[in-house]
C-alpha positions in Angstrom: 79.4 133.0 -244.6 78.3 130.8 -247.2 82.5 130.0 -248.3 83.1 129.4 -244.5 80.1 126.6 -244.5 81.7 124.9 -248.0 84.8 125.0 -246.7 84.1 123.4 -243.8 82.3 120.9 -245.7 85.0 119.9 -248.1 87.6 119.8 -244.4 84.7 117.6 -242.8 84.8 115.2 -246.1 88.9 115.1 -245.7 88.7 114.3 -242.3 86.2 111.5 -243.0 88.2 110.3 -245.5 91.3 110.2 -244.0 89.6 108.8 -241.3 88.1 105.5 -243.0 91.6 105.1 -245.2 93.4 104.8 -242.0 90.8 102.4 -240.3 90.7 100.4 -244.2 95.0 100.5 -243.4 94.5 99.4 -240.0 92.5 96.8 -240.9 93.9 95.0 -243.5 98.0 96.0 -242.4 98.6 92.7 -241.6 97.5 91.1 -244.8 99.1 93.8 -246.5 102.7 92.7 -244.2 102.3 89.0 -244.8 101.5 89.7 -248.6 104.4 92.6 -249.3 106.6 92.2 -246.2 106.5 88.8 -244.5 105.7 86.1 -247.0 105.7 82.2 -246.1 106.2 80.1 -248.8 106.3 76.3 -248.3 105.0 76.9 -245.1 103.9 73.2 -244.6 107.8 72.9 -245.3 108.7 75.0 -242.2 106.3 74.1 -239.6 106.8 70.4 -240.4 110.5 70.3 -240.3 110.4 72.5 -237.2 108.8 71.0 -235.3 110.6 67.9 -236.1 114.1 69.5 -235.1 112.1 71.4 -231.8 112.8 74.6 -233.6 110.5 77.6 -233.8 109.1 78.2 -237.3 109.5 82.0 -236.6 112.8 81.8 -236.5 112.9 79.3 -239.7 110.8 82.0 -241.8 113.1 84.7 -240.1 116.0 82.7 -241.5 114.7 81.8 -244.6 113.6 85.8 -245.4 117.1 87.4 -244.7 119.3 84.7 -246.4 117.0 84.6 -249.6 113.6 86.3 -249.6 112.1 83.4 -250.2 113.9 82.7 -253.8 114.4 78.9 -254.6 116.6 79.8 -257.0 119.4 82.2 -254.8 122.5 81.6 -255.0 125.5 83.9 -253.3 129.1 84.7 -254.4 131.0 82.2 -252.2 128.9 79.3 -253.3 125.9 79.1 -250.7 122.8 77.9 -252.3 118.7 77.9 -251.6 116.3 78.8 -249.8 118.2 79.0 -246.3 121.7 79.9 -248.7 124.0 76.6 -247.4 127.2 76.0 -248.1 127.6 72.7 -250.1 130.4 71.2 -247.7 128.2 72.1 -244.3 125.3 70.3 -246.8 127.3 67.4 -246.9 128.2 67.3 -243.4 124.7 68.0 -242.4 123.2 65.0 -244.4 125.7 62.7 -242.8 125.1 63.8 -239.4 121.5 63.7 -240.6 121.7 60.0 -241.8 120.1 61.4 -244.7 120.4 58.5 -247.7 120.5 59.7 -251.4 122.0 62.4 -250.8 124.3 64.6 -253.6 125.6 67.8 -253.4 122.7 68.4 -256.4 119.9 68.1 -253.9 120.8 71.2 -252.6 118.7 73.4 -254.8 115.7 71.2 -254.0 113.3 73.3 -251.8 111.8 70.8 -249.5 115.5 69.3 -248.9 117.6 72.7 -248.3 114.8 73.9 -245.8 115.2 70.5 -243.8 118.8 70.7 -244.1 118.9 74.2 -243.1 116.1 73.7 -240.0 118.2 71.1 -238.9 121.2 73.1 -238.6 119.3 75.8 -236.8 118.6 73.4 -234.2 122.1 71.3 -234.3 123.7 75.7 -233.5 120.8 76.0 -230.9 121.9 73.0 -228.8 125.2 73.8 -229.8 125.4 77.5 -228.0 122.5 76.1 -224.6 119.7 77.8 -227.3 121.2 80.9 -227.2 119.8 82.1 -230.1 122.5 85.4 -231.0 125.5 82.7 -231.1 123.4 80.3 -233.1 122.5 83.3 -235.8 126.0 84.3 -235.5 127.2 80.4 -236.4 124.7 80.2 -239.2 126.1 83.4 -240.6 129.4 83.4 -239.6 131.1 80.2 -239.2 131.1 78.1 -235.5 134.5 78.6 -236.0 134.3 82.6 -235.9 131.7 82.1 -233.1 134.0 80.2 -231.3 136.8 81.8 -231.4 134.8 84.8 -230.0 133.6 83.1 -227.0 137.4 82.1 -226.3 139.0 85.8 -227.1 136.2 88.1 -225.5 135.2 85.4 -222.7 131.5 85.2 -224.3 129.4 83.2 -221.8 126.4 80.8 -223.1 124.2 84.1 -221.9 125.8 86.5 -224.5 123.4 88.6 -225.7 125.0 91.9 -226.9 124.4 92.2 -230.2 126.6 95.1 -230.9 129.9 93.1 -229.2 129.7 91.0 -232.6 133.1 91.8 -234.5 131.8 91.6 -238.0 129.2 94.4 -239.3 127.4 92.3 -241.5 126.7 89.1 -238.6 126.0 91.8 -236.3 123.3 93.2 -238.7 122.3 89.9 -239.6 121.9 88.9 -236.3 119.6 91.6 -235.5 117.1 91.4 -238.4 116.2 88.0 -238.2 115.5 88.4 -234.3 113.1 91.7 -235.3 111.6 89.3 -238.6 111.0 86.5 -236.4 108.9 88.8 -233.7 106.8 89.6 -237.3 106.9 86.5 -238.5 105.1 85.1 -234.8 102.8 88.0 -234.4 101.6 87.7 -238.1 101.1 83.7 -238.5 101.0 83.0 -234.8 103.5 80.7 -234.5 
């Protein structure tokens, strides 16, 4: 009788323990996501340019997470560059459209100037596609020119919103991860 009682007792301390780990978990889970899973660097950065270019810093962050975890320095294989990985060309073109003065194909790398460049043509592909925010992931990832061509050849309308109707695996998956990190990004920084 006395085994059954210790036993019981060691269970009983488990229990307890498991208990108060899951409530400590629970508790701190989001700190824990925004720390490990959802950072926001140069936040200031985002939610200022933004809301300059009426574009929801979620999505910004979202961007910003997929296309380069956050790394100043990332670069890809066909040449994009930063934080929100741009294409030195679209650079270019967005600084005209952007009146930007001073600008060089140098500047790129700079953080504060790739995440306004980059916010900017997140909004410029949201007016683009009526805010239609799959076509304007697509665009960013893609190419308006792929994007296009899509809406002409399947009859997309401004509505489109099946995902899985993208033609390319990787926009498609793409497409479908910054959507799920921006939902994180507003529950954990309430945006």
């Amino acid at each position: 009788m006395r085994r059954k009682t210790h036993t019981r007792g060691k269970i009983l301390i488990a229990v307890a323990l498991l208990c108060f780990s899951v409530s400590y978990f629970y508790h701190w889970k989001d700190e824990v996501m925004r720390k490990f899973v959802y950072p926001l660097q140069y936040d200031y950065m985002v939610r200022q340019y933004s809301y300059e270019d009426g574009v929801d810093p979620a999505l910004v962050a979202a961007v910003i997470l997929v296309e380069s975890k956050f790394d100043e320095g990332a670069s890809s294989h066909r040449g994009a560059e930063g934080l929100m990985q741009i294409m030195p060309d679209t650079a270019s073109w967005i600084a005209e459209q952007m009146h930007m003065t001073g600008y060089t194909p140098d500047k790129l790398s700079n953080v504060q100037t790739n995440i306004r460049l980059g916010t900017w043509y997140l909004a410029y592909l949201l007016k683009e596609y009526d805010g239609n925010k799959v076509l304007a992931l697509a665009a960013y990832n893609a190419g308006r020119g792929y994007v296009d061509s899509w809406i002409e050849e399947y009859g997309w309308q401004k509505d489109f919103s099946e995902i899985e109707k993208i033609p390319f695996t990787e926009t498609r998956e793409y497409v479908k991860i910054v959507l799920l990190n921006e939902q994180q990004y507003k529950h954990l920084y309430g945006f």
